[in-house]
C-alpha positions as CSV (number, residue, x, y, z in Angstrom):
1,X,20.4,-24.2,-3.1
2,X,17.0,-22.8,-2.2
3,X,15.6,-24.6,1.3
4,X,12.3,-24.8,0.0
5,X,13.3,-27.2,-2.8
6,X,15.7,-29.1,-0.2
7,X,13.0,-29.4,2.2
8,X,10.5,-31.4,-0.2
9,X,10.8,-34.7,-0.6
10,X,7.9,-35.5,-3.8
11,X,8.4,-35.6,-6.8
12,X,6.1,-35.3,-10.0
13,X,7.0,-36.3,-13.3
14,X,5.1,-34.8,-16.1
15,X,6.0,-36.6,-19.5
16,X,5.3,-35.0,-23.1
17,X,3.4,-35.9,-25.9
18,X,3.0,-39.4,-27.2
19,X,4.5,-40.7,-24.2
20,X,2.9,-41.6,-20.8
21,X,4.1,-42.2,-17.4
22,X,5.8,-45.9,-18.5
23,X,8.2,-43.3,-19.8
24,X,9.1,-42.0,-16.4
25,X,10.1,-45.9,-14.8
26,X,13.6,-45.5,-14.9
27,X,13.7,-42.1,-13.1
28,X,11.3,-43.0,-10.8
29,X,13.5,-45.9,-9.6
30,X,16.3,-43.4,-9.7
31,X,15.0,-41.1,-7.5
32,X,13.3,-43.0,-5.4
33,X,16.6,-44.5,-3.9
34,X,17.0,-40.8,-3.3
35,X,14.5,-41.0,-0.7
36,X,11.7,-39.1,-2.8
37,X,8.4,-39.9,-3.3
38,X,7.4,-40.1,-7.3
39,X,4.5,-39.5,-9.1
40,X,3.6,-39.6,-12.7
41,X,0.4,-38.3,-13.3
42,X,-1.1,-39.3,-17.0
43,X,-2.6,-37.2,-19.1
44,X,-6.1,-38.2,-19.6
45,X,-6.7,-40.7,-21.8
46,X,-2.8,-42.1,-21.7
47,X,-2.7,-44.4,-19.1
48,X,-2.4,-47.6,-19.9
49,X,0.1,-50.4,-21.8
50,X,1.6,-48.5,-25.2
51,X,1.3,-50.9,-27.5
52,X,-2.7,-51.3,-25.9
53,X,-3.3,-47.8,-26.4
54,X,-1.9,-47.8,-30.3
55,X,-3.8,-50.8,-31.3
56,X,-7.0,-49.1,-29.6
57,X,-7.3,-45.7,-29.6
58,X,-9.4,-43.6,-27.4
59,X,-11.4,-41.0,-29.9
60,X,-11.7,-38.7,-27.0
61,X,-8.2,-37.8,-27.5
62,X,-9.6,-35.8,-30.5
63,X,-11.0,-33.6,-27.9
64,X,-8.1,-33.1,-25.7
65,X,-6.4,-29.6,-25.0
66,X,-3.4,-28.0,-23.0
67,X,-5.2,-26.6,-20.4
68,X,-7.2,-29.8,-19.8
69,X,-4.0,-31.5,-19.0
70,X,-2.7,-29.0,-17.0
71,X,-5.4,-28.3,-15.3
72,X,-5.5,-32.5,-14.3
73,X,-2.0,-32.8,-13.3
74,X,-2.6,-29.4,-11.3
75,X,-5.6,-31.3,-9.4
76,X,-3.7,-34.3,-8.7
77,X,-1.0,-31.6,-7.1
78,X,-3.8,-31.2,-4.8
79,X,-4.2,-34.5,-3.6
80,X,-0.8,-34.7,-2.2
81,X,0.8,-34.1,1.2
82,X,3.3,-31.3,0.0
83,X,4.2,-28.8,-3.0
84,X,6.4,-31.0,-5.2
85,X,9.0,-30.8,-7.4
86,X,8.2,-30.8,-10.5
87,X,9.9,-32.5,-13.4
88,X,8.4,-32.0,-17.5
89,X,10.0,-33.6,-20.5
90,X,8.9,-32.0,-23.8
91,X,5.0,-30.8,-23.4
92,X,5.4,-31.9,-20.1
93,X,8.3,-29.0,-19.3
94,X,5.7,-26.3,-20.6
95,X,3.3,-27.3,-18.1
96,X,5.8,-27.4,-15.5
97,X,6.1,-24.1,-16.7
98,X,2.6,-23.0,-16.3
99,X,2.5,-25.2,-12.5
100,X,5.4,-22.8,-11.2
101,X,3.4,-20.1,-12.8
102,X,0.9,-20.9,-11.0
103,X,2.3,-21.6,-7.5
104,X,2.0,-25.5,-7.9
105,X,5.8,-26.6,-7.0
106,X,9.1,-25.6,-5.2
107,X,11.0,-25.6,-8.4
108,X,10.5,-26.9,-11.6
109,X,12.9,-28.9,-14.6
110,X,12.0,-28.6,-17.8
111,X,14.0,-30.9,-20.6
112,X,13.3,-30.1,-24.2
113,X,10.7,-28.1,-23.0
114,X,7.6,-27.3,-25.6
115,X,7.6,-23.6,-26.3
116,X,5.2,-21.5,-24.5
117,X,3.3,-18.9,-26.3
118,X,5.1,-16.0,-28.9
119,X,8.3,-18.6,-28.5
120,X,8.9,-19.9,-31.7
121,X,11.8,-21.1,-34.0
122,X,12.5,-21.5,-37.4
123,X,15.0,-24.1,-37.4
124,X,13.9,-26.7,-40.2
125,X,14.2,-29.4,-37.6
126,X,11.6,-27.8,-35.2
127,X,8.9,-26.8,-38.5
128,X,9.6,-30.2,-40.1
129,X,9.0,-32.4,-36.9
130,X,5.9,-30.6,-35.5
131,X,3.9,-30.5,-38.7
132,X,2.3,-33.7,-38.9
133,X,1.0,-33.1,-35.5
134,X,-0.3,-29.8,-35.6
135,X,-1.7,-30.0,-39.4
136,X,-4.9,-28.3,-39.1
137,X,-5.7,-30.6,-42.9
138,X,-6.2,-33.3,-40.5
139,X,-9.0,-32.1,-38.1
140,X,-9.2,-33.3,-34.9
141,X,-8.3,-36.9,-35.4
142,X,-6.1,-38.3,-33.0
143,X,-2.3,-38.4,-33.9
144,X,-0.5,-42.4,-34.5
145,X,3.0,-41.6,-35.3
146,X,5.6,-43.8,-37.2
147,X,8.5,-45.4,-36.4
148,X,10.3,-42.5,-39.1
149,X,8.5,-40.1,-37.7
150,X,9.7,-40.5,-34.3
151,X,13.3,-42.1,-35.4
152,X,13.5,-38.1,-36.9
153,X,11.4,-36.6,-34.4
154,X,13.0,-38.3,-31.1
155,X,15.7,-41.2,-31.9
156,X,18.0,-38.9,-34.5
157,X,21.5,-40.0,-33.5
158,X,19.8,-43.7,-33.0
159,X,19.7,-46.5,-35.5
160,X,16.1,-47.3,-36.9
161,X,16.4,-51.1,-35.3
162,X,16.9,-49.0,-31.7
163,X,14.3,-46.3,-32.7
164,X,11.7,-49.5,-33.7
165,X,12.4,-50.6,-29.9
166,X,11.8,-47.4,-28.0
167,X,8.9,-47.0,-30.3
168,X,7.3,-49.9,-29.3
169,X,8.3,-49.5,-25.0
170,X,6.8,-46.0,-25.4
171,X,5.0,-44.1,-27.9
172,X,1.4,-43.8,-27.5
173,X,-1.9,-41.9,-29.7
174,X,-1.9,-38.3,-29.2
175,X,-4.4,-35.0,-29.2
176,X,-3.5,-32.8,-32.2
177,X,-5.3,-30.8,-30.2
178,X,-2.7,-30.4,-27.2
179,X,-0.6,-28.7,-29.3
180,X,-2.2,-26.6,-31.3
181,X,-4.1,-24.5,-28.1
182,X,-0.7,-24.4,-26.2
183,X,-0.1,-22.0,-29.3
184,X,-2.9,-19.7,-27.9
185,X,-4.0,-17.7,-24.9
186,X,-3.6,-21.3,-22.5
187,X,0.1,-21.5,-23.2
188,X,0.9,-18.2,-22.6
189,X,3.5,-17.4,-19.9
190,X,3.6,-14.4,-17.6
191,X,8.1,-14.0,-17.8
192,X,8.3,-10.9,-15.8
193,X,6.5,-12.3,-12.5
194,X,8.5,-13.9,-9.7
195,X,8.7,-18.0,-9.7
196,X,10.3,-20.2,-8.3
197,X,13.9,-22.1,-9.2
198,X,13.7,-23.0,-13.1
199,X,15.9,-25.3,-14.6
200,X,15.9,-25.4,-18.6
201,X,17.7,-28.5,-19.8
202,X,18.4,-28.6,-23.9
203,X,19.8,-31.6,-26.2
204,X,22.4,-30.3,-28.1
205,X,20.7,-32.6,-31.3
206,X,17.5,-32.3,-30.3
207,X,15.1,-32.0,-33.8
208,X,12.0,-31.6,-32.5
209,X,12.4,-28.9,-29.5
210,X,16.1,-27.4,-30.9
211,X,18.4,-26.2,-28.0
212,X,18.4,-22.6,-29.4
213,X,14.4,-22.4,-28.9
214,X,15.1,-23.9,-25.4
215,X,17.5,-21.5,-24.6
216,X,15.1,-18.8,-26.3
217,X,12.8,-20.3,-23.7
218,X,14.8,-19.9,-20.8
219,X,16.2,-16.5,-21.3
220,X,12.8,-14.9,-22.2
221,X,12.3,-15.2,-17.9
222,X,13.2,-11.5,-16.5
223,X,12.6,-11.5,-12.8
224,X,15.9,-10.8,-11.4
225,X,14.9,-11.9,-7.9
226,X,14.1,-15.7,-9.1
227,X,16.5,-18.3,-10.2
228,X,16.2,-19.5,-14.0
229,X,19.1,-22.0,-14.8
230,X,19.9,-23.4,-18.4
231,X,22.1,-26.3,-19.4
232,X,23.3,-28.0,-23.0
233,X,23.8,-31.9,-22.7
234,X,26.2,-32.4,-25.9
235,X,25.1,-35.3,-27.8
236,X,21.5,-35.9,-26.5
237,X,18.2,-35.7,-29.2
238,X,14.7,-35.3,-27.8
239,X,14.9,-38.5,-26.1
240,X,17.0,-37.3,-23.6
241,X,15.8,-39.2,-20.4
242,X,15.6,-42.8,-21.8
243,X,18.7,-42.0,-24.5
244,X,22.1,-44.2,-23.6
245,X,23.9,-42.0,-20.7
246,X,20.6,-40.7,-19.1
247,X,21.7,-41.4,-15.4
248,X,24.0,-38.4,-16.1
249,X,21.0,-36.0,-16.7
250,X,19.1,-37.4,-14.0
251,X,22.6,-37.1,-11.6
252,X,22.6,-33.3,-12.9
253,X,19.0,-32.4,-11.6
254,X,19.4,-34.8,-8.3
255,X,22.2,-31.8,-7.9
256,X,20.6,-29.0,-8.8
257,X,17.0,-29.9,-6.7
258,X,18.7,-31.3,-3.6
């Protein structure tokens, strides 16, 4: 493996939409007896107890957009000691994307990864589970799922009583807004340039973020002289790194980084 991803020892964890770094304690812990520093950056306007956040929501989330987020885990970046690696789950993978893009980590891992820009798929799963987000009938109002909404969305291969539970560890109000400009000129992703190591990790049932648009995702990078890796964990939805068995996808990128 590449010595510049061996030699770092920080780690940033960049979790998706309606999630927030609670999201991340299990990995953190995991890695952490690895020896490596981790970090998990909120979004603004996410940090904070779940079941807090639902029951008060910020109306600033309304205003909230990709490149604002990016552009706040990018400054934290700055206030560390080292370039980390950089870990993204869902939304969170795209702007791991746009941080290796933009020279802000070693190597990046992106699970379920959000599509970048001109990356699209027309799976019913993917148009069905992103609609009530992106909606443009409902303005900029912050975005409260439900439990069936992210039993579909998320928990698919879960039972509603275990989907009610993660719902109520986790989910958090969300920016319609996020979404909707990583569609445009913020998202965008320059495939042809040199990076560094990419890892594109896909849940073979995942609704939400289907492994053939990851995969779409991953092979869209062109730079021969940079290292783009892809892998298809059988079994596993879009809640992939809390899902029963997520030691083993953790154990796969504690191999691929080290």
């Amino acid at each position: 493996m590449a010595s510049d991803r061996s030699s770092s020892k920080t780690i940033v964890f960049v979790h998706g939409m309606f999630m927030n770094p609670s999201c991340w304690a299990d990995w953190r812990g995991y890695f952490g007896a690895k020896g490596y520093e981790c970090h998990a950056p909120p979004y603004p306007f996410h940090d904070g107890d779940p079941a807090t956040l639902r029951m008060n929501v910020d109306p600033r989330l309304g205003r909230l957009t990709f490149p604002e987020v990016v552009k706040s885990i990018s400054d934290f970046i700055d206030t560390l000691p080292e370039q980390p690696i950089l870990i993204g789950h869902s939304m969170g993978g795209l702007i791991v994307q746009k941080l290796i893009e933009d020279r802000r980590g070693v190597a990046g891992v992106c699970i379920d990864s959000a599509p970048p820009k001109g990356v699209t798929s027309f799976e019913w799963s993917f148009l069905w589970a992103n609609l009530p987000t992106i909606n443009p009938l409902k303005g900029p109002r912050p975005c409260v799922p439900s439990v069936g909404w992210f039993h579909y969305a998320f928990c698919n291969t879960m039972t509603l009583t275990e989907t009610a539970i993660a719902y109520e560890r986790f989910v958090v109000p969300e920016s319609r807004n996020v979404p909707r400009s990583s569609t445009k000129s913020g998202g965008a992703i320059n495939f042809t340039a040199p990076h560094a190591p990419l890892l594109f990790i896909a849940g073979e049932k995942d609704h939400i973020i289907p492994a053939s648009l990851n995969r779409k995702n991953f092979e869209a990078y062109t730079d021969r002289s940079s290292r783009t890796d892809f892998k298809v964990f059988d079994g596993r939805t879009h809640y992939i790194c809390a899902q029963a068995g997520w030691e083993e996808v953790a154990g796969y990128v504690a191999d691929w980084v080290h």
